[in-house]
C-alpha angles and dihedrals in degrees: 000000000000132000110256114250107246123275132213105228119179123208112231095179106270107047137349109289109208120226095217103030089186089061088048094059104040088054101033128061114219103253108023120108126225143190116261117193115175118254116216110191110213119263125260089232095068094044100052083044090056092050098047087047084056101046083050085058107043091047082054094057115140108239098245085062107038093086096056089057107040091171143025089256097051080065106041089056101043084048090055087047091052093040091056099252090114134106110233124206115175124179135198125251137203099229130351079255093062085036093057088049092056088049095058087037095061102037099083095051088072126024091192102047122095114225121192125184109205104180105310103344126092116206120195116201117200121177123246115247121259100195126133086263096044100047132032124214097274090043091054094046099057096050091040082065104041087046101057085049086059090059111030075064105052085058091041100252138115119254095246089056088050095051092044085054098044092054087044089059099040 
């Protein structure tokens, strides 16, 4: 059985009040009890600061590098696959040679995603989400850094160099 979407309660007071009652009832059972932990979304604040870090970046880029990372996402999603935050299918192939043609087979389908031949396996790399659903505040927080030390990196600066730019230049 599957893990209930979330669902928004409110406290009146008295009990826990949900947003969507029909939702409620379709993934609760009357009676039961269950454990409710608090959920803080991330701010606003911290996401915007992670974008414009990125676009610093990304602006930043060495020229040997800028044409491996077209855009600031480019960049955004191969530094979440370097940084560990990536879903990884490999497949088997019959020889390297069939294993080259898959490759080239599978690039185009995603302009994000990182594909490797070693011998005969492919491995395609996609980065995790970091959307609101996918990834709570601490999750987010956590690639966000790692991330931006991915990058600060990549233009040879520290983290903490690449965030004071990017609020000098928003």
């Amino acid at each position: 059985m599957s893990e209930p979407p979330p669902v928004v309660f409110r406290w009146d007071g008295e009990s826990m009040v949900p947003r969507h009652p029909k939702v409620a009832d379709r993934e609760y059972v009357v009676g039961e009890n269950y454990l409710l932990v608090p959920h803080n979304d991330r701010s606003q604040n911290t996401h915007n600061h992670y974008f414009a870090a990125l676009a610093e970046a990304w602006s930043n880029l060495p020229e040997d590098l800028a044409l491996d990372y077209p855009t600031p996402g480019h960049l955004r999603k191969r530094a979440l696959i370097r940084a560990g935050y990536a879903d990884e299918r490999s497949i088997c192939c019959a020889s390297k040679a069939e294993a080259l043609r898959v490759a080239a087979f599978i690039r185009p389908m995603d302009d994000y995603a990182v594909v490797t031949v070693s011998e005969a396996v492919v491995s395609v790399f996609t980065a995790k989400s970091q959307s609101k659903r996918a990834m709570g505040a601490k999750a987010f927080q956590e690639s966000k850094e790692k991330v931006l030390d991915t990058v600060a990196a990549m233009i040879g600066v520290s983290r903490d160099q690449l965030a004071s730019n990017a609020q000098r230049a928003a």
